[in-house]
VEXLUMDO-584928 format. One record per atom (N, C-alpha, C, O, CB): x negated, y, z negated. Coordinates in pm, whole numbers, plus 50000, padded with zeros to 5 digits. Glycine has a CB too. Layout:
// VEXLUMDO-584928
XYZ
...
This chain:
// VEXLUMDO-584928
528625081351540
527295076851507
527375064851412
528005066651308
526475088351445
526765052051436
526505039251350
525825047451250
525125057551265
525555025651419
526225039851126
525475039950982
524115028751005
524005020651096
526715033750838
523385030550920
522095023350906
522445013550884
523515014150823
521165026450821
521914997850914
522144985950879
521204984750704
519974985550700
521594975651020
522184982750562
521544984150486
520594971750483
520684961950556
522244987550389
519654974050383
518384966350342
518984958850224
519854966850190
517004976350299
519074948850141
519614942050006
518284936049907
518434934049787
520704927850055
516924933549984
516094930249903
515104932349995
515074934050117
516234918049837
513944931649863
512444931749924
511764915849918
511704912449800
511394943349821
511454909449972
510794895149982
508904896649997
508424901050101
511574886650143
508374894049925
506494898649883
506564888750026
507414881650080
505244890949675
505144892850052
504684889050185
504244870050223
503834865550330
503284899550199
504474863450111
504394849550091
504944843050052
504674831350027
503824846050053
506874854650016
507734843349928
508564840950022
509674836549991
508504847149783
508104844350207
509164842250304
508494837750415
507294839950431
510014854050334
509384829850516
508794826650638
509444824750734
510634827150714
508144818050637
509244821850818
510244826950919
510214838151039
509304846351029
511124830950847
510914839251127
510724854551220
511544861851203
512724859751229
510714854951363
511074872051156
511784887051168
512624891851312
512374889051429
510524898351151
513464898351266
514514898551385
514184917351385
514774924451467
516594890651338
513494921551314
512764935751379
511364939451291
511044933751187
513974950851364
510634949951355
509594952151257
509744970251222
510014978551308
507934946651331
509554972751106
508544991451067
507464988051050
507124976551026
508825002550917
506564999851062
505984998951073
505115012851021
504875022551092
506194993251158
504705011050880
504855025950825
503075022050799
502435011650817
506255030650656
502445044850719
501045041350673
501515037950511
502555033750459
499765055650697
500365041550467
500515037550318
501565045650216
502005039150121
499095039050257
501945058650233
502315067850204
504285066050218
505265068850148
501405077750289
504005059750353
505345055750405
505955042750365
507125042650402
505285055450543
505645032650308
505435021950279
505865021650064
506215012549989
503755019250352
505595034750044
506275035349863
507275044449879
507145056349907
505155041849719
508505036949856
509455040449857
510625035049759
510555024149703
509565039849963
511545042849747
512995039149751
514625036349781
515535028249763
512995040849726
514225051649853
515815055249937
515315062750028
514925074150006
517165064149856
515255055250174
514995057750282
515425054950456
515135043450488
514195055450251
515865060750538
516235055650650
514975048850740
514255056150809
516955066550717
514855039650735
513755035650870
514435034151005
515645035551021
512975020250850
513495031051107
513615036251208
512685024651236
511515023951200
513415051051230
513645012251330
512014997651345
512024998551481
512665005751558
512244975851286
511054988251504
510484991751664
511314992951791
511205000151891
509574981051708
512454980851745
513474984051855
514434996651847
515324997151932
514354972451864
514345006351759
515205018251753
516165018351645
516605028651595
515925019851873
516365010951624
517385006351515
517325013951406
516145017151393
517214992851468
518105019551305
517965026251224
518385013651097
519255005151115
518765039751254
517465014850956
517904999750849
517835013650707
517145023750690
516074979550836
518445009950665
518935017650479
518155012850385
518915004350337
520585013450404
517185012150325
516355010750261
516675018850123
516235030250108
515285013450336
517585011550008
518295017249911
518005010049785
518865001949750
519685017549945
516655011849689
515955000449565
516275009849492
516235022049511
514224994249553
516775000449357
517155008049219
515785014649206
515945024349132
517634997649074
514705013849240
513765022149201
512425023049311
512475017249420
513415017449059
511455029549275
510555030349392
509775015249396
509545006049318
509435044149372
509565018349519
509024999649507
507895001049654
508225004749766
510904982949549
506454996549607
505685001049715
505874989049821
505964978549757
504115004049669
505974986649961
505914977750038
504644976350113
504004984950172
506894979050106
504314957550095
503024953650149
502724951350337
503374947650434
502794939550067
501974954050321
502034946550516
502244930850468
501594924150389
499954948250649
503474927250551
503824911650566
504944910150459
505264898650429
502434900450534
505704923050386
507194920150298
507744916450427
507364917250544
508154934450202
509114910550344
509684909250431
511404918050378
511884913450274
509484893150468
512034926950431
513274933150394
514424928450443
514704929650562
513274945150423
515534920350323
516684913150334
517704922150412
518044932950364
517164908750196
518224917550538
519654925250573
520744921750518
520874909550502
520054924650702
521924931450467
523074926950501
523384915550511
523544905450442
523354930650584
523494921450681
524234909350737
522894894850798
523364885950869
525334917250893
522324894650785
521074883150759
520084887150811
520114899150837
521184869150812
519114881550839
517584884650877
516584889250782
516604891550661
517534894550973
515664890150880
514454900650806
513884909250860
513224905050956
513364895650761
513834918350847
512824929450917
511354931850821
511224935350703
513764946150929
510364928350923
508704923950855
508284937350892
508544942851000
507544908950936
507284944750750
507044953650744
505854952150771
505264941750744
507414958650662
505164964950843
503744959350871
502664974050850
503154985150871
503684951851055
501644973050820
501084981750772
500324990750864
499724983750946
500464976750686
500135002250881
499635011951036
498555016951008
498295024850917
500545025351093
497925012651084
496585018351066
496465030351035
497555036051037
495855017451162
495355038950998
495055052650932
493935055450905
493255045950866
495585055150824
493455065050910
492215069850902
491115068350777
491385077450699
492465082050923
490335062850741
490095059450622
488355058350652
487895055050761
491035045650572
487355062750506
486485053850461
486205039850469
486975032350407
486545055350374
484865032750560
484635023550474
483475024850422
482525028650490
484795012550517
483375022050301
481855017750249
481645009850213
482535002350174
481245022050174
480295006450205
479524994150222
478154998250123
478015010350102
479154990850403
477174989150062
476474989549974
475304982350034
475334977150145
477074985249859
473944982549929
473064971849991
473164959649921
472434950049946
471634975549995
474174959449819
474024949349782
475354946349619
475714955249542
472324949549768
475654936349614
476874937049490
477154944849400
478274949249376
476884928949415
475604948349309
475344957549222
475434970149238
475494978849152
474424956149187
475434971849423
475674989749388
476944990349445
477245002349453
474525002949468
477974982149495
478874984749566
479764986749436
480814993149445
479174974549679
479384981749326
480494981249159
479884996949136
480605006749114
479914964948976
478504997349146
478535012149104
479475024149184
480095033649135
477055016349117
479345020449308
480085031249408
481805027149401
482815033349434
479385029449594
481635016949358
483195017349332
484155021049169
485375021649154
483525002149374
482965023249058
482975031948945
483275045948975
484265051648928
481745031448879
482335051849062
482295062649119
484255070649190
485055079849177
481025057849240
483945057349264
485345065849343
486195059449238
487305059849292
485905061649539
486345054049125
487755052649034
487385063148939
488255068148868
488115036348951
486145066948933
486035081548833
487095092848852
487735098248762
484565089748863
487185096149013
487565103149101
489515099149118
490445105349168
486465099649231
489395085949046
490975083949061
491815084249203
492895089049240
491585094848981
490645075649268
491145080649452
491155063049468
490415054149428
489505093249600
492765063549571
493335054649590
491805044549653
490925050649713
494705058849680
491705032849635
490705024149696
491295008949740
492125003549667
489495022749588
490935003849831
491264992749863
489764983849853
488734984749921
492024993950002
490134973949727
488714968349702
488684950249812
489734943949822
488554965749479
487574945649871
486934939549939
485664932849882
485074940949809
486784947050028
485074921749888
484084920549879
482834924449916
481764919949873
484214915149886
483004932649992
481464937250075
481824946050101
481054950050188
480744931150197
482864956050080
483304971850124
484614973850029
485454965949986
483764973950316
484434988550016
485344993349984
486245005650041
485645016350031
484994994049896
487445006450093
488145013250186
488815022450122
489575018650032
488935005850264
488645041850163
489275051250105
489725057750188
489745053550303
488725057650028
490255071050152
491475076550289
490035082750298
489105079350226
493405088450272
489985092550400
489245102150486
488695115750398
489585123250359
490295106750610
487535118750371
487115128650224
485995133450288
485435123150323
486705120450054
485365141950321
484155144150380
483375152650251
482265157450271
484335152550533
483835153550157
483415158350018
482895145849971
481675144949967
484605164749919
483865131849920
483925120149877
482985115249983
482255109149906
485325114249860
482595113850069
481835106750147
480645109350124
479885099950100
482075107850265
480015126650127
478775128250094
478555127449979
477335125549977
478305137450131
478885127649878
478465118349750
478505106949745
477505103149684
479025119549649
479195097649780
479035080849816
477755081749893
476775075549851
480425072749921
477705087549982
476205086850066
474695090349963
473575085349967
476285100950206
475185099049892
474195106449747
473715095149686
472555093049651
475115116349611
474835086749673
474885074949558
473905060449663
473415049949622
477125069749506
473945064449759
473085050549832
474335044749939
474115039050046
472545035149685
475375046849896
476025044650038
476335043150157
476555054450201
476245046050056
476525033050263
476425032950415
478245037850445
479125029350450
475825013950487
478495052150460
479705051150486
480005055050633
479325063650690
480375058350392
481125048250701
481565052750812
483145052450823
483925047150745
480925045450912
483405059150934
484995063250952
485585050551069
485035046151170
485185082751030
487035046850998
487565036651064
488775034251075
488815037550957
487185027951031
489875031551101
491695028251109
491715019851144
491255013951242
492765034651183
492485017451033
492875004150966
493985006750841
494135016450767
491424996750904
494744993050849
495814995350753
495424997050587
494504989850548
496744983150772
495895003650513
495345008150380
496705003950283
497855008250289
494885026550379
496014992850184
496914987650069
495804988849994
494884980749988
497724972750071
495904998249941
494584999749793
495514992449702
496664988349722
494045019549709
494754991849602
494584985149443
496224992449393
496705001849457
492744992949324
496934986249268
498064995449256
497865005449151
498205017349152
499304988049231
497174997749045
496355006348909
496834996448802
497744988548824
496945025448866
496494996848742
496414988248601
498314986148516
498624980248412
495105000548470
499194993648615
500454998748496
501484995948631
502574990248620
500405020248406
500865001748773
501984998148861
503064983348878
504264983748907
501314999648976
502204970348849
502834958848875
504004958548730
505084952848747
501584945448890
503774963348630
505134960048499
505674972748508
506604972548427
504674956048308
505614985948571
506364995748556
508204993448594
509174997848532
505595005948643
508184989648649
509494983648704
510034972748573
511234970648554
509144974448871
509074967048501
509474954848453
510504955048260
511214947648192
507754946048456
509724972748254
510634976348136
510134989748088
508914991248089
510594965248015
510704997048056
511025009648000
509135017147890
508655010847796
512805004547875
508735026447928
507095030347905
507815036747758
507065036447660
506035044248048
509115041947737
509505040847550
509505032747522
509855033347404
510595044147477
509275018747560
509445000747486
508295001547378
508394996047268
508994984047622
506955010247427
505925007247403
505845012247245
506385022847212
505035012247506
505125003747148
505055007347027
503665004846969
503184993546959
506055001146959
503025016146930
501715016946864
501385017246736
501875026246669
501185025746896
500555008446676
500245013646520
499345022646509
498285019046560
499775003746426
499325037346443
498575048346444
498105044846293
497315052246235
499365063246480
């Protein structure tokens, strides 16, 4: 049995260009990772091995080995969208679902959540037009995800 062709870097979805010589093609869930075997469209098995967890966007691009890229792409999934009548309530309904601490993918004119039929009829409570849709889901990361990687959460020093 071949070993996995390893992975050596992650490339953000605009610091590369070029064609990918395979694609994955994971949901959101599948897509934060660290040490993982993928499995891309042509069958191929790639080693996916980051000093730490590292979420991947639709359109990274993952360094081989031995060269290329394999472009990651994001899979549709079952999700919320909502929609508002207007700017002012779409910030309120989107207060709402960060009350709730539920992953959101923010938009200008909608906001996209996984599938909640609890979460939905209260968005609807609140004035909400929500309907069900699949589509790829890269919510927001949270306020701490982008420097977590960048240095140690004991660095941090407070005056009490």
């Amino acid at each position: 049995m071949m070993s996995p062709h390893p992975i050596t870097d992650v490339l953000p979805a605009k610091a590369w260009s070029g064609v990918a010589i395979d694609r994955v093609v994971l949901d959101y869930d599948g897509r934060h990772r660290r040490r993982i075997v993928l499995k891309a469209q042509s069958g191929t098995e790639y080693l996916l091995d980051l000093a730490g967890a590292t979420h991947l966007r639709d359109g990274d691009g993952l360094v081989l080995a031995g060269g290329g890229i394999l472009l990651v792409v994001a899979k549709p999934e079952p999700l919320l969208e909502v929609r508002a009548a207007n700017p002012r309530a779409l910030i309120k309904l989107a207060w709402h679902i960060g009350n709730r601490h539920l992953a959101a993918q923010m938009h200008a004119d909608r906001i996209l959540i996984r599938r909640d039929h609890v979460i939905a009829h209260m968005l609807e409570h609140q004035g909400a037009q929500v309907r069900e849709v699949e589509e790829a889901f890269d919510p927001e990361g949270g306020a701490y995800q982008d420097h977590a990687q960048d240095h140690d959460p004991a660095d941090h020093h407070h005056d009490h």
